[in-house]
N, C-alpha and C positions, 0 to 999 in steps of 0.2 A: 554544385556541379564540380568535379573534380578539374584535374587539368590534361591537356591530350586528349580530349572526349572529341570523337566523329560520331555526327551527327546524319542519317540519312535522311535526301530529300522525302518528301511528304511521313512524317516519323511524330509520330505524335506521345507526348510525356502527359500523362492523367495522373494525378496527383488526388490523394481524398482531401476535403477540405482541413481537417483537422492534425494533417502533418504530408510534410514533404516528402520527395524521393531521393534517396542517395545516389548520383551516379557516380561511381569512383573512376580514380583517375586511370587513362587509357584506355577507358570503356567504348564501344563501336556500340552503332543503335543500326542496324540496318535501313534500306529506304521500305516505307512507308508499314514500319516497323509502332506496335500500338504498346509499350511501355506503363507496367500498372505495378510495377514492386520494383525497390532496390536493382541497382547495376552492379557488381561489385568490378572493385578493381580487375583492367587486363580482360574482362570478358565482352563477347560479342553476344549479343541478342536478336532477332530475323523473329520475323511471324507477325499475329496475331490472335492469340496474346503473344508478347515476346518471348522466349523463349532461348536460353543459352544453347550456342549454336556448339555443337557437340567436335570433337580435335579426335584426331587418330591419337591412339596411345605408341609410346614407344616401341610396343613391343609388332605392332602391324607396319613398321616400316620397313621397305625391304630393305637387304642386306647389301653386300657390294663387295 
């Protein structure tokens, strides 16, 4: 498990028996969030299955 990992409450990490999960470091797991592949660095996950929680692009920010 990387470092700076939030973990939400009731969020469950499933692992196959025959190898582990990666969460990289500053990965967010959402609450009760069910976690079955790799986290990679900086990304948030939510659902079930989890699922990388999708960021506006640059280009849909407004302007000023």
């Amino acid at each position: 498990m990387g470092d700076d990992v939030m973990i939400g409450a009731g969020a469950k990490i499933i692992a196959k028996p025959d190898r582990g999960l990666r969460i990289g470091n500053g990965a967010q797991i959402g609450a009760n969030a069910v976690v079955t592949r790799d986290v990679a660095d900086d990304e948030t996950v939510v659902g079930v299955p989890a699922r990388p929680l999708k960021t506006k692009s640059a280009h849909n920010e407004p302007t000023s």
